[in-house]
KOLMIPA-431745 format. One record per residue: x, y, z of N, C-alpha, C, O in turn; residue in one letter. Coordinates in pm, whole numbers, padded with zeros to 5 digits, always signed. Each point is the difference from the previous one (the first is absolute). Layout:
// KOLMIPA-431745
XYZXYZXYZXYZA
...
***
This chain:
// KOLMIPA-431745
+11071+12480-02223-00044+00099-00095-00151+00021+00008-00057+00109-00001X
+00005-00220+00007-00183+00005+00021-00044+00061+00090-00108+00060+00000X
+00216-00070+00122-00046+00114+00152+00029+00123-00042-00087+00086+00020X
+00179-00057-00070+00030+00134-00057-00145+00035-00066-00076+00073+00062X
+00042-00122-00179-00133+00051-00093-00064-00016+00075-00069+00098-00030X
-00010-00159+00166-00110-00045+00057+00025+00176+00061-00066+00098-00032X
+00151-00102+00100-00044+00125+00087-00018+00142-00041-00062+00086+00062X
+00149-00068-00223+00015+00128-00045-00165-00022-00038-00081+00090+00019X
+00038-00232-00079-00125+00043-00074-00126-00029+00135-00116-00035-00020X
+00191+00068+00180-00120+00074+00105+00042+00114-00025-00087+00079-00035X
+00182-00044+00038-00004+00115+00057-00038+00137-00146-00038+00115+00021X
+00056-00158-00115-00044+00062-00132-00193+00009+00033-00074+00098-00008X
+00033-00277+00055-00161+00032+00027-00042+00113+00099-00099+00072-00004X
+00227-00078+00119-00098+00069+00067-00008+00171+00001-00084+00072+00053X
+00221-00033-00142+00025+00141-00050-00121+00018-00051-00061+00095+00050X
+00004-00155-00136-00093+00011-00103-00132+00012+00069-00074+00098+00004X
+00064-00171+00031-00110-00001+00157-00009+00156+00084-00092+00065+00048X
+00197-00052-00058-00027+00149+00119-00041+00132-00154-00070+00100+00015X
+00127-00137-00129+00016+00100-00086-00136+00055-00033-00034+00119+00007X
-00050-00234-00050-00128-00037-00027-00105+00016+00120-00119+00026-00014X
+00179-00045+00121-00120+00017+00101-00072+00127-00006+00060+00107+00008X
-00168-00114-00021-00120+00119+00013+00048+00062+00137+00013-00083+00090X
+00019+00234-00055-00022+00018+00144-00147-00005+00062-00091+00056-00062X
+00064-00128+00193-00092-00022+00066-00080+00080+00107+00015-00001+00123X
-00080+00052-00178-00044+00129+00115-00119-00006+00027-00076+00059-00077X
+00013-00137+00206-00073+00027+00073-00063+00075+00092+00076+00059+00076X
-00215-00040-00054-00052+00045+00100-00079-00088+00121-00097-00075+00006X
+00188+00123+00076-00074-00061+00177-00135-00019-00007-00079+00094-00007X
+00045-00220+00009-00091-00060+00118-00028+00038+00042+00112-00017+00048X
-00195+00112+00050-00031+00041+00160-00121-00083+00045-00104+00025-00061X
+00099-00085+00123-00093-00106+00073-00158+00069+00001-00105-00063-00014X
+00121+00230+00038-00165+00021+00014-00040-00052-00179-00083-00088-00021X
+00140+00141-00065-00035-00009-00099-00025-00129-00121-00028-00003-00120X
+00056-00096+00228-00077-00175-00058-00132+00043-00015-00060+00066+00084X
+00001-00116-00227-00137-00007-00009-00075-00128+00054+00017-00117-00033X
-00108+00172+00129-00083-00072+00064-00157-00121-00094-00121+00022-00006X
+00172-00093-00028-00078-00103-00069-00150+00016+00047+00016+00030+00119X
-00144-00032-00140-00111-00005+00081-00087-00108+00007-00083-00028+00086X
+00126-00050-00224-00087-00118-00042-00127+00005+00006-00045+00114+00011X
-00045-00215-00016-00152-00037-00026-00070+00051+00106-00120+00021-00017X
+00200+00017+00183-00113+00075+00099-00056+00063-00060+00042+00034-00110X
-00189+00019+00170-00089+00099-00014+00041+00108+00137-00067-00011+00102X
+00170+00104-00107+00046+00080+00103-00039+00123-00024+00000+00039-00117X
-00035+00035+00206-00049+00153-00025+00155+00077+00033+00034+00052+00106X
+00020-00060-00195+00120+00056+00042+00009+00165+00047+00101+00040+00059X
-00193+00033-00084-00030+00125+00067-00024-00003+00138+00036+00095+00069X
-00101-00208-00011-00041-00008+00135+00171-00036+00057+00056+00082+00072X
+00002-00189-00106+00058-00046+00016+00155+00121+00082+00042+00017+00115X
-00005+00036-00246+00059+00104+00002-00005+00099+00103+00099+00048+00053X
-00244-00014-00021-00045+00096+00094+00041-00083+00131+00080+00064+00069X
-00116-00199-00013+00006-00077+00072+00193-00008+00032+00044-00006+00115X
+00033+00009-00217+00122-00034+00024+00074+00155+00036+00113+00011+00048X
-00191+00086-00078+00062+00139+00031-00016+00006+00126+00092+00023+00078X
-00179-00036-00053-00077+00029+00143+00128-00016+00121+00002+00076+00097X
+00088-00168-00113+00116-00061+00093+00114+00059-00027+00099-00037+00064X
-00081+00162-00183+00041+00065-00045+00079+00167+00028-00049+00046+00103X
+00123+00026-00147-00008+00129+00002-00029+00022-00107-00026+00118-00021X
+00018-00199-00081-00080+00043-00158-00147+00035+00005-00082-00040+00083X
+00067+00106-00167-00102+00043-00032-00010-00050-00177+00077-00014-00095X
-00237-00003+00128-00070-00081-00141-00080+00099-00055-00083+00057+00072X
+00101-00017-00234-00056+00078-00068-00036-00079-00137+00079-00046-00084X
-00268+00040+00085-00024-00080-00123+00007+00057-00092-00084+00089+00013X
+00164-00070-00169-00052+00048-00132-00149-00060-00052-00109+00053-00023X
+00161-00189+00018-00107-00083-00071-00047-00161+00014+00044-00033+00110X
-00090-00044-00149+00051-00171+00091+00094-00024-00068-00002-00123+00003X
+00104+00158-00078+00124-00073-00063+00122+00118+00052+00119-00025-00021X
-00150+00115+00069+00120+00092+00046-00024+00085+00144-00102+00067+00017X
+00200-00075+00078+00000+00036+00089+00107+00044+00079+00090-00084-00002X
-00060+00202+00085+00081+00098-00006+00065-00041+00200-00071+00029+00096X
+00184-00083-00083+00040+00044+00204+00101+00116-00019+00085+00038-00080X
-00141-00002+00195+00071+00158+00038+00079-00014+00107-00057-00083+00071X
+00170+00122-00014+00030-00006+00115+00114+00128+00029+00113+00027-00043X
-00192+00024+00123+00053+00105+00084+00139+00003+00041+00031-00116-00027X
+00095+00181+00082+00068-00057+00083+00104+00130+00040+00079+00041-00085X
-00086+00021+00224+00094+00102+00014+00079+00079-00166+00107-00017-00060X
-00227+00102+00040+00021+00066-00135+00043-00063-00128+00059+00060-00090X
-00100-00206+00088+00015-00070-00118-00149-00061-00058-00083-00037+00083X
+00061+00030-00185-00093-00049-00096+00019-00113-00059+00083+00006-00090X
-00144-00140+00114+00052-00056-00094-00149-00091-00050-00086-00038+00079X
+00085+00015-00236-00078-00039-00041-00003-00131-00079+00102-00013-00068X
-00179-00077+00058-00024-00091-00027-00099-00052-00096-00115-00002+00042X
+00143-00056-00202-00149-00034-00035-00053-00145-00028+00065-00057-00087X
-00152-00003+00133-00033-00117+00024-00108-00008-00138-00102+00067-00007X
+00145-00156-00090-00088-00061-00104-00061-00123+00009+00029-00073+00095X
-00117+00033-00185-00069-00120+00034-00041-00015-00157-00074+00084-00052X
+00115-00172-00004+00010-00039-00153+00015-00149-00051+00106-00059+00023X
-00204-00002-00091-00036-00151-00020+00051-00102+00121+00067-00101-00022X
-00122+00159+00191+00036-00056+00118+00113-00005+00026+00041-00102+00055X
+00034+00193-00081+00127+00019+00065+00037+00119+00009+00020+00077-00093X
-00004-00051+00244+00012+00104+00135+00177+00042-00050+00079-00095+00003X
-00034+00209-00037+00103+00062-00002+00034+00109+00086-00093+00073+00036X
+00204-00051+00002+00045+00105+00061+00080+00121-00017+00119-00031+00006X
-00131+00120-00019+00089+00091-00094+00035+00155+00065-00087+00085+00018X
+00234-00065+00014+00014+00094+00071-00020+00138-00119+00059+00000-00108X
-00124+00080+00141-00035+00108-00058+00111+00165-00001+00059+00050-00096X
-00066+00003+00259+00100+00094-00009+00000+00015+00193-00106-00003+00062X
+00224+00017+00000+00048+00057+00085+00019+00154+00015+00099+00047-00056X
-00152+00008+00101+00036+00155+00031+00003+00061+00105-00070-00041+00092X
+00168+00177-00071+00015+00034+00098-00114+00108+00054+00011+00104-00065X
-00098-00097+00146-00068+00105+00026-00010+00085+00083-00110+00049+00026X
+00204-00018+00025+00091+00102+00124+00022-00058+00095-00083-00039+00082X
+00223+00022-00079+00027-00056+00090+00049+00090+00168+00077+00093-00023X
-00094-00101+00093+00071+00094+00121+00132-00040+00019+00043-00103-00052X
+00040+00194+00140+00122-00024+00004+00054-00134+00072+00122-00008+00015X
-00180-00070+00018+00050-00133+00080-00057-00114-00110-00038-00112+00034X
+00040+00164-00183-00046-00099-00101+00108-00079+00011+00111+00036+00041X
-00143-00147-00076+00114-00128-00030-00024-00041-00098-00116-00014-00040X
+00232-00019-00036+00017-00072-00140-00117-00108-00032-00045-00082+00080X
+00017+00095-00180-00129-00137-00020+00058-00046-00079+00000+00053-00111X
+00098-00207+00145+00084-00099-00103-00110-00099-00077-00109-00040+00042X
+00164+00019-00149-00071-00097-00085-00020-00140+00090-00073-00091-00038X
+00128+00089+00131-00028-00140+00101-00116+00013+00036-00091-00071-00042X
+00070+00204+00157-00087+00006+00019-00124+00013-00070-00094-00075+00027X
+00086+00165-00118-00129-00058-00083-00057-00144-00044-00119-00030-00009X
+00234-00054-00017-00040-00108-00044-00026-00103+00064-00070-00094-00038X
+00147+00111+00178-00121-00046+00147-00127+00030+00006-00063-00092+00050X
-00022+00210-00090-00083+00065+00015-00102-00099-00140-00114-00045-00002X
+00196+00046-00073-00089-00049-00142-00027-00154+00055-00113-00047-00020X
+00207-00032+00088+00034-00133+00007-00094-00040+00094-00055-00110+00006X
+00032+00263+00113-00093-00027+00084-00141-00039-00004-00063-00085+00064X
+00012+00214-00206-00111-00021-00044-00058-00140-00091-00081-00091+00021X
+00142+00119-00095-00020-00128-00094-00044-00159+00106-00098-00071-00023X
+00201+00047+00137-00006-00123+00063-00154+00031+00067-00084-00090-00005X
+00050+00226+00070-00123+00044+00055-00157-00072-00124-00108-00055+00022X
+00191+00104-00156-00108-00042-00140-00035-00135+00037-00110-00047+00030X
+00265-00025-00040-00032-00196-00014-00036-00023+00092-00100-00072-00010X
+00129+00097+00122-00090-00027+00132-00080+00000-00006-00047-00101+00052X
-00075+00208-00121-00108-00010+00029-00079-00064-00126-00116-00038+00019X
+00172+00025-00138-00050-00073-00038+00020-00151-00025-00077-00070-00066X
+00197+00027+00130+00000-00145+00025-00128-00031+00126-00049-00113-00009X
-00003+00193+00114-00101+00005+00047-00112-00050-00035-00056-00105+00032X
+00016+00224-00129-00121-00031-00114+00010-00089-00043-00098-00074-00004X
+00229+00029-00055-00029-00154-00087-00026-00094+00099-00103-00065-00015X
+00169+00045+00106-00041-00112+00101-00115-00017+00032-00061-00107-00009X
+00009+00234+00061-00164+00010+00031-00089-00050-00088-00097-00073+00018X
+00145+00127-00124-00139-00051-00115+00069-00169-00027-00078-00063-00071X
+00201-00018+00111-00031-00110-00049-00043-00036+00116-00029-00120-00008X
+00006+00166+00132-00076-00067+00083-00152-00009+00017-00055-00099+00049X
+00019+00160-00074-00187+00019-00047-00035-00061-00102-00117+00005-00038X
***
C-alpha cells in the first residue's frame, strides 16, 4: 500500500512541477558578444582597436573614447557594429545588417555567416589586447 502512496504522491509532485513551471525563454549567447573584462591595465584602447582592424576588412569609426563604430562592407551588404567601453569593459554589439544593392549574382547573407564575421573581429580585439597586456607586464 505504501508503494502505491509513494508513487501517486511522485507523480502528483511532478504534475505540479510542470503546472507551476515558469516558461523559460531565453536569448542566445553569441560568442562575439561576451563582455571583454579590461582590468587595472593602462591600455589605449583606441590605438589598440585601430591596431586590431588593421588585419581586418573592418573598418574603425571613433564616436568618442567610450564608443566606437566597425563597418564592414560586403558584396552589397552593410553590416554594422558598435563597440563600447564602460567602467573597463569592452562590449560588442551588433547594430544593423543591410542590404545595399545587391547585383544579380547576390547570395544570401545567413546569420552564420555574419556571426563568423563578428567572432572574427572580436578574437582580432583580444588578440591584440592580450598583446598589450603582456607587453606592459613585461617592461
Amino acid at each position: 500500500m505504501s508503494r502505491v502512496i509513494n508513487k501517486s504522491s511522485q507523480l502528483s509532485t511532478l504534475i505540479v512541477m510542470f503546472l507551476f513551471a515558469a516558461p523559460v525563454t531565453a536569448q542566445p549567447i553569441h560568442p562575439y558578444s561576451e563582455p571583454i573584462a579590461l582590468g587595472d591595465q593602462a591600455i589605449d584602447i583606441g590605438a589598440a582597436l585601430e591596431t586590431a582592424f588593421e588585419t581586418t576588412q573592418w573598418t574603425l569609426a571613433k564616436e568618442n573614447d567610450e564608443l566606437y563604430f566597425g563597418n564592414l562592407s560586403y558584396k552589397g551588404f552593410e553590416v554594422q557594429v558598435r563597440i563600447s567601453v564602460v567602467n573597463n569593459v569592452l562590449t560588442v554589439t551588433l547594430d544593423s545588417v543591410t542590404e545595399t544593392g545587391c547585383s544579380d549574382n547576390c547570395e544570401d547573407l545567413g546569420d552564420k555567416k555574419v556571426l563568423n564575421w563578428l567572432v572574427s573581429m572580436r578574437r582580432s580585439i583580444t588578440y591584440e589586447l592580450t598583446l598589450r597586456v603582456r607587453d606592459g607586464l613585461i617592461e
